[in-house]
C-alpha positions in Angstrom: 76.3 143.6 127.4 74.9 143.9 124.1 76.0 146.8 123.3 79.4 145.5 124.6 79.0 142.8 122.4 78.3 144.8 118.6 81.5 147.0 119.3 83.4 143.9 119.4 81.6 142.9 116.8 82.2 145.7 114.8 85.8 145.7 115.8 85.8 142.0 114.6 84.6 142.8 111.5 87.0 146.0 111.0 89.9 142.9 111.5 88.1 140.8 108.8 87.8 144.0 106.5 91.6 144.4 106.9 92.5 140.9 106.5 90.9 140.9 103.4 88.2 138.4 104.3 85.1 140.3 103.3 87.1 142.7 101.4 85.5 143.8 97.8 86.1 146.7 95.4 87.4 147.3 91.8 91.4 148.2 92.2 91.4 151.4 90.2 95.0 152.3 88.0 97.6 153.9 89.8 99.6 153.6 87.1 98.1 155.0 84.1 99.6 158.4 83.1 102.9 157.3 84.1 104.0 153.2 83.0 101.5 153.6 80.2 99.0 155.8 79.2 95.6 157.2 80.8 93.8 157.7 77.6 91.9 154.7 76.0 92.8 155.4 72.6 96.6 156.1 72.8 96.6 153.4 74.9 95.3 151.2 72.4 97.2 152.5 69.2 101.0 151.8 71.3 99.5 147.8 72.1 98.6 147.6 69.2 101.8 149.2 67.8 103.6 146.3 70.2 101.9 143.7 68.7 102.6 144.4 65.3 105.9 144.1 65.9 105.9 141.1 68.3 108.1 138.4 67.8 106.3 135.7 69.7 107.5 132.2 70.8 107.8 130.1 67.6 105.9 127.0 69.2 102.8 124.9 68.2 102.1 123.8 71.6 98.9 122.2 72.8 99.8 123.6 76.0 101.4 126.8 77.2 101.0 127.1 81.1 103.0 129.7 81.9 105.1 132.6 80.9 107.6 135.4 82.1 106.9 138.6 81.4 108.8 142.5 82.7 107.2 144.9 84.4 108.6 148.4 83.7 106.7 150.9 81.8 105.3 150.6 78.9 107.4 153.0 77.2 110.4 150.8 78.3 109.7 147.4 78.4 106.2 147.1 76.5 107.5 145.5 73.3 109.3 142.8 75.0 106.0 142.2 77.2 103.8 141.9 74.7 106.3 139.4 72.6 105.5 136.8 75.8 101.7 137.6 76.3 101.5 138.1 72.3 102.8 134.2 72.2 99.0 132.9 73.8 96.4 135.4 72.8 93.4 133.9 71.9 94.3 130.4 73.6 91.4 129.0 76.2 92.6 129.8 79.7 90.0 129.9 82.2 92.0 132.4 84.3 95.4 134.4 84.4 97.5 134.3 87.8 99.7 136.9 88.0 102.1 136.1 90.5 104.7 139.1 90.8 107.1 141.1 93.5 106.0 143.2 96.5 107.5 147.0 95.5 105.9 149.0 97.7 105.1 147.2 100.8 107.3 144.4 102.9 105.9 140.5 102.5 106.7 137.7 105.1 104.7 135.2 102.4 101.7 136.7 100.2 99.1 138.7 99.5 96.0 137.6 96.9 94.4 140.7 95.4 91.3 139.6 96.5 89.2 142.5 94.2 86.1 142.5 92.5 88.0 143.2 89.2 90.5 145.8 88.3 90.1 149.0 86.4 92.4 150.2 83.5 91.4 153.0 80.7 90.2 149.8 78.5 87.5 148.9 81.3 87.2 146.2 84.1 88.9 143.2 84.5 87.2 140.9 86.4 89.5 139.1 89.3 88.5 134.8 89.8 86.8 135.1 93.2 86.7 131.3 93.5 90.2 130.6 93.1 91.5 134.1 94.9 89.2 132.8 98.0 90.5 129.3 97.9 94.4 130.3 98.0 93.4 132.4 101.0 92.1 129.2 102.5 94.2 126.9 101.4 98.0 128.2 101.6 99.8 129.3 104.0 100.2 132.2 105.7 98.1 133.6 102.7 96.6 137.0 102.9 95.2 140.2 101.6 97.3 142.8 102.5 94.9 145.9 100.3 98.1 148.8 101.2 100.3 146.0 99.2 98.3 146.7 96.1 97.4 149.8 96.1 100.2 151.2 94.1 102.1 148.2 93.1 102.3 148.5 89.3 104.0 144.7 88.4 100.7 143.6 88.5 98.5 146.3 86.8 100.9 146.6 83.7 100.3 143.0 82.6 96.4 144.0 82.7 95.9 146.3 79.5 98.0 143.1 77.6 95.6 140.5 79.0 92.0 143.1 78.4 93.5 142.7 74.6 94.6 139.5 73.7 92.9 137.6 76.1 89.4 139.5 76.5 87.1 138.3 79.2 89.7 136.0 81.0 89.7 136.5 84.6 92.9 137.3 86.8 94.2 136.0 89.9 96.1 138.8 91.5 99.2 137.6 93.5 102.0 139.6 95.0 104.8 137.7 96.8 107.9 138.5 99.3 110.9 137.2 99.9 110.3 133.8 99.6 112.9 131.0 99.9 113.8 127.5 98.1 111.3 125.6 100.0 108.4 128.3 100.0 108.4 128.7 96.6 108.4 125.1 96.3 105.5 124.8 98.7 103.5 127.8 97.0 103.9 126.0 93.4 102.5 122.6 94.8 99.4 124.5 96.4 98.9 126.6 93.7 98.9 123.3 91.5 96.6 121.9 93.4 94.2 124.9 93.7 93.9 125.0 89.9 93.7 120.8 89.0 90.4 121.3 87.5 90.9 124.7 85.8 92.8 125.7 82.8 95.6 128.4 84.2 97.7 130.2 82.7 100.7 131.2 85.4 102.7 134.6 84.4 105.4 135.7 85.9 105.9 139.5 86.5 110.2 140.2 86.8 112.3 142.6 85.4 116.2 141.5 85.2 120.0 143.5 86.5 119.4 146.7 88.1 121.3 149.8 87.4 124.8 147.8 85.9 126.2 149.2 82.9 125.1 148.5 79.5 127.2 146.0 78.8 127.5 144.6 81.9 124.0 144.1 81.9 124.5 142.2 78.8 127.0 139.7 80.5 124.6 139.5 83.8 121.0 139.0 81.9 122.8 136.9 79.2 124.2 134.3 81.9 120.2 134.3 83.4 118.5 133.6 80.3 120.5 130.5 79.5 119.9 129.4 82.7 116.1 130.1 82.0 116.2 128.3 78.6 118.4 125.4 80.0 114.9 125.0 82.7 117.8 125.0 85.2 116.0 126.4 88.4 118.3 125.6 90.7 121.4 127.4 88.6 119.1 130.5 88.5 118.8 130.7 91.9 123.2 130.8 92.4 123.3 133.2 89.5 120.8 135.4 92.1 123.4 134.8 94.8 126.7 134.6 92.9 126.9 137.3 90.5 125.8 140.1 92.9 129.2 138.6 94.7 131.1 139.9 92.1 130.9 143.1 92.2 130.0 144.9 89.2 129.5 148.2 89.6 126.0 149.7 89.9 124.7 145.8 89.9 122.1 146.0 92.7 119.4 142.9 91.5 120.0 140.0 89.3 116.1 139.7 89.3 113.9 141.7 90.8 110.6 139.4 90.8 113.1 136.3 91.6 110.7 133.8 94.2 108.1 135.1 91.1 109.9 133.4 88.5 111.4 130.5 90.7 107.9 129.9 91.7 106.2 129.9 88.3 109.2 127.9 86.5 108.4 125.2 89.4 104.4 125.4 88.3 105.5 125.0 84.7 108.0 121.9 85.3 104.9 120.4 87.6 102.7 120.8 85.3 104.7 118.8 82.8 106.2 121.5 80.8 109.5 120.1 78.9 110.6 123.2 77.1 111.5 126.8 77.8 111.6 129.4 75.0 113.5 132.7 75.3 112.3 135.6 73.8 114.1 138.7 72.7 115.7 140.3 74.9 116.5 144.5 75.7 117.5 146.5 78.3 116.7 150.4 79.0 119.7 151.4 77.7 118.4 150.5 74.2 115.2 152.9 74.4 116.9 155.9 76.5 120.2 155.7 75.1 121.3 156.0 78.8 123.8 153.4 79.2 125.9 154.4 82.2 122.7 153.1 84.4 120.5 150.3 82.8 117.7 147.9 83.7 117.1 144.5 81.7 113.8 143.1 80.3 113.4 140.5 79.4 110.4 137.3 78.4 110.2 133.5 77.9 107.4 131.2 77.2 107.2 127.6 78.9 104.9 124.5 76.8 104.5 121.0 76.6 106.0 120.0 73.1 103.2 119.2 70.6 102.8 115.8 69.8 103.8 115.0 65.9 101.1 115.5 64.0 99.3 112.6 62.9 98.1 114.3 59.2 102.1 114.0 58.6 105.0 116.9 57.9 104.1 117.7 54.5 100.2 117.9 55.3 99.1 116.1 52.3 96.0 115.2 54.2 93.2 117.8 54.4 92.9 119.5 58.0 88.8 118.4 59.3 87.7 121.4 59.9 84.3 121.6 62.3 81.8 124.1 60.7 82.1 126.3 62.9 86.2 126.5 63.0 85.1 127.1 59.7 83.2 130.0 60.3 85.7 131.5 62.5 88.2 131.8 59.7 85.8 133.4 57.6 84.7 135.7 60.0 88.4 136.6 61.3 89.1 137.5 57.6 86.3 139.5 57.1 86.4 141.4 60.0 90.5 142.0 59.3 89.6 143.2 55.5 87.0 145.8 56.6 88.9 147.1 59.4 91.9 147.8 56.9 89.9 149.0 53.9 87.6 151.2 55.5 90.1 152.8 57.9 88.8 151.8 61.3 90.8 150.2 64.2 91.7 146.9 64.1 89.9 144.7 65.9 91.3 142.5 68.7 91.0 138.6 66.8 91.5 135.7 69.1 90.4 132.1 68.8 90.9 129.3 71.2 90.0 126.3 68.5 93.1 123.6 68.2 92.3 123.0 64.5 93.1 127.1 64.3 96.0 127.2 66.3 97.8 124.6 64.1 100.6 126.7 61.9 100.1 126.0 57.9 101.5 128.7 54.9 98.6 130.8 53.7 97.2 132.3 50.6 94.1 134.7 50.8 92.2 135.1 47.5 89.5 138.4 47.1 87.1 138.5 44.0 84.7 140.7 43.5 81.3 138.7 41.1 84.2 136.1 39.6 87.0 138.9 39.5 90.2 139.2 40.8 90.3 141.9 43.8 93.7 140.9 45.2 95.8 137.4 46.4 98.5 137.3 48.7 99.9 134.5 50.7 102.9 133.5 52.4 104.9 129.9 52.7 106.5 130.2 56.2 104.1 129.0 59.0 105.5 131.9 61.3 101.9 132.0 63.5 98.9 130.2 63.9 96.3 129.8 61.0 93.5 132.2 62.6 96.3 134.9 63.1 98.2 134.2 59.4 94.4 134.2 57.6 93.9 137.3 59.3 97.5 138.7 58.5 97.0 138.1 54.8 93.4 138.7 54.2 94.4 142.5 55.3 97.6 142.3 52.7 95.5 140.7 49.9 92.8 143.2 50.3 95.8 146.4 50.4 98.8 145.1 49.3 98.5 143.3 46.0 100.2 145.4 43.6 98.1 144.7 40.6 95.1 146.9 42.3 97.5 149.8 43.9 95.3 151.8 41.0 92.2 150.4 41.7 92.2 149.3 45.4 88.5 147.8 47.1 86.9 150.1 48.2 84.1 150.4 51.3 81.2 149.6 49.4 82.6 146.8 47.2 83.0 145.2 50.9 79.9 143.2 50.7 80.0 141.7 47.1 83.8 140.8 48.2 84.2 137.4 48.1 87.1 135.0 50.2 89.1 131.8 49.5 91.7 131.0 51.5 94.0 128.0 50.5 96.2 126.4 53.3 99.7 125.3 52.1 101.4 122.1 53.0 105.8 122.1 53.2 107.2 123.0 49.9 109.5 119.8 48.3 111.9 120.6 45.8 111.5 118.2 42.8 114.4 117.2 39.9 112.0 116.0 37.6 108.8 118.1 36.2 106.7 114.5 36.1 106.7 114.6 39.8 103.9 117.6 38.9 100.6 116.5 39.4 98.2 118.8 37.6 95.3 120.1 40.1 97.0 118.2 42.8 100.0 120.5 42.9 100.8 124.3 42.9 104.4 125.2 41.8 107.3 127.9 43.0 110.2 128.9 40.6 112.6 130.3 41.9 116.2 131.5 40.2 118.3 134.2 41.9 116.4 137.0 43.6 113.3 136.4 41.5 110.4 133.4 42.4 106.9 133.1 41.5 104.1 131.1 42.6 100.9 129.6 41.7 98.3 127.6 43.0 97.3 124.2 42.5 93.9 125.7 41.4 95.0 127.9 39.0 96.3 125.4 36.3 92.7 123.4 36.4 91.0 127.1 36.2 93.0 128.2 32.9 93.0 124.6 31.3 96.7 124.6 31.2 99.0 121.4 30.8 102.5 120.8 33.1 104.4 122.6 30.3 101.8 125.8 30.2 101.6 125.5 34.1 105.6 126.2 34.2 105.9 128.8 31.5 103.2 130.8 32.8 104.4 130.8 36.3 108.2 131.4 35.0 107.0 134.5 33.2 104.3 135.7 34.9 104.9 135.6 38.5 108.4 134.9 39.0 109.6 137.8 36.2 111.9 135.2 34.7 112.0 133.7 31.0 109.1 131.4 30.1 111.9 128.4 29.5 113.5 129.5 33.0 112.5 126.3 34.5 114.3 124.6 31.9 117.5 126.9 32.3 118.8 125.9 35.7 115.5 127.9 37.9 114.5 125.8 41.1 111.0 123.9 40.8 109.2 123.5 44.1 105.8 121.6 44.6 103.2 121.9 47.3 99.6 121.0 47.6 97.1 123.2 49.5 93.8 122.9 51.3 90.7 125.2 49.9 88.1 127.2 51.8 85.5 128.9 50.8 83.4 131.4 52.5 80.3 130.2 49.7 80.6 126.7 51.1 80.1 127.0 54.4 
């Protein structure tokens, strides 16, 4: 009898193993070598090649919950990838869930990648055991299904993104079937419910058409993603239906990861998200130059609108700054600057501090024992402060063309010393009185040719309103020194000053 009873024991536990129940192992690539590549280092050059170009959501959100993001190979849909993931690095998730199509293996409901972590050239990513065990308790017709994931690659592309711009955060791996209305419905609600008391951010894994033309695949995504922006869930789910009805030719899926996207959309509207934001759009046919046969990829981001800001528009009060937010800056800029004057890779720079994630103009001043070693800023808020410091710190330290003969070097890198000064809206004036010495800094601009200087630089030289225009006429913006008074535009601004002395 007892030995009766351990075979069915064993066979018991064999179930339990297969179920996923007591399951446990790191998920090693399948993927790398083919949807991106197997060697750490090339792998890291082409993200960080992506992310340079990325053209993130244009948002100041306190909240981003979820996103859309494609899944084809790197090689194909990687830039428009890391546009959506490139639009919350460095914000303070507590976890990533993944929630993406079934490829490889049929699905009645779902399957939780219930791993240890996963494995990618860049390391281990570590998988939220609390949360992966408590959707397997908690929803449905939840499983593990380990033959689902094995080489399922909508999930493991996403990973090499999230091991970069959000190092450390844990995943939730989730692979879905064909799920209808009411199941997604019911998913979103318990996956809500799972994840109250934890900061989540939801991403879903879908490509867009399958195999239409070029330009039909145009028409097709086009119609889908301003159904996406327009939050209309219920309209993306005819366009699913409908257009496959109208038979365009090679047309075989509208959306590949669709009870993915339907799901997360419904997660994002739950969770109080008001606003969708499209990102840019492409299709294979624009990286093969195949366009008989296409696939389209595409990316959108989905926040809570920021509250106005209670410091006002034009930021004329001073942002308060905790000592250590301080400290960040500093240390973002620093970091940047050495990486890109001595040569070495760029380091992965991510903050998670609201005060840094608010988007301000920038100017990054260098000096070297009181002298000028480069200054470069820019006016348009286009990313948050941490990123824009770090952004212009690298371009005053290389790009200042005053030193292209005399650039910093590696060891002038410890005596270098920063100030950054952060901008408030620029407000054309008609009358030079509205100049307030030391309060303001002024842009000139007439025709192709403006100038700028800071509100500093007037006290520093000693110069009156008159001095303070004729300098910046002639010596910044290239024009006459009595340009101001010959028809040139006169901006004002004020700016906020850090420095890394002070702190």
């Amino acid at each position: 009898m007892k030995r009766r009873l351990n075979a069915a024991a064993a066979v018991l536990l064999g179930s339990l193993i297969l179920t996923g129940a007591v399951f446990s192992q790191i998920r090693e690539s399948s993927r790398a070598g083919g949807f991106y590549s197997a060697n750490a280092s090339e792998l890291k050059a082409s993200l960080n090649q992506f992310y340079q170009n990325a053209k993130p959501a244009e948002v100041s959100a306190t909240r981003i919950q979820a996103i859309w993001v494609p899944h084809a190979g790197h090689q194909f849909s990687g830039q428009i990838a890391a546009n959506g993931w490139y639009s919350v690095r460095g914000r303070p998730y507590d976890a990533v869930m993944i929630i993406a199509p079934s490829h490889t293996t049929p699905l009645r409901t779902i399957s939780v990648g219930d791993f240890e972590a996963y494995r990618t050239p860049l390391g281990t990513l570590p998988v939220e055991r609390e949360l992966t065990a408590a959707i397997l308790e908690r929803v449905k017709d939840a499983a593990f299904v380990p033959e689902a994931h094995e080489m399922e690659h909508a999930i493991e592309v996403q990973i090499p993104f999230i091991q970069t711009l959000l190092p450390g955060v844990p995943i939730v791996p989730i692979l879905v079937g064909r799920l209808d209305l009411g199941e997604c419905r019911d998913l979103a609600n318990a996956l809500c419910d799972i994840c109250k008391d934890k900061q989540v951010l939801f991403a879903a894994s879908s490509d867009m058409s399958h195999y239409p033309s070029y330009e039909d695949a145009l028409t097709v995504d086009g119609k889908v993603l301003s159904a996406i922006e327009e939050f209309d869930i219920m309209k993306i789910d005819h366009l699913t239906r409908s257009l496959l009805q109208e038979n365009i030719p090679g047309l075989s899926t509208v959306l590949c990861g669709w009870p993915a996207l339907q799901t997360v959309m419904r997660i994002a509207h739950k969770l109080k998200s008001s606003q969708a934001e499209v990102l840019p759009y492409q299709n294979s046919g624009d990286v093969s130059g195949e366009r008989q046969r296409v696939v389209g990829y595409g990316a959108a981001v989905f926040h809570t609108k920021a509250a106005k800001s209670k410091r006002g528009d034009d930021m004329i009060e001073e942002i308060d700054f905790t000592p250590e937010e301080k400290t960040k800056l500093f240390s973002i800029a620093r970091q940047a600057i050495t990486a890109a004057v001595s040569g070495g890779d760029m380091p992965v720079l991510t903050t998670g501090e609201e005060n840094l994630l608010l988007k301000r103009g920038v100017f990054v001043t260098l000096t070297n024992k009181g002298r000028l070693r480069g200054c470069i800023g820019n006016f348009n808020p286009a990313y948050p402060l941490w990123d824009m410091v770090a952004r212009m710190a690298v371009a005053a330290a290389t790009q200042d063309y005053r030193f292209s003969m005399d650039p910093i070097t590696t060891p002038e890198l410890e005596n270098l010393e920063i100030k950054i000064s952060i901008l408030s809206k620029m407000h054309k004036i008609d009358s030079i009185d509205e100049i307030e010495i030391g309060t303001h800094g002024i842009w000139i601009r007439q025709g192709s040719r403006s100038g700028t200087y800071l509100p500093e630089v007037a006290v520093e030289m000693g110069w009156n309103t008159t001095e303070f225009l004729e300098h910046c006429s002639a010596e910044k913006a290239g024009l006459g020194p009595d340009a101001w008074k010959k028809g040139a535009d006169i901006y004002i601004y004020s700016s906020q000053v850090l420095s890394e002395k002070d702190i």
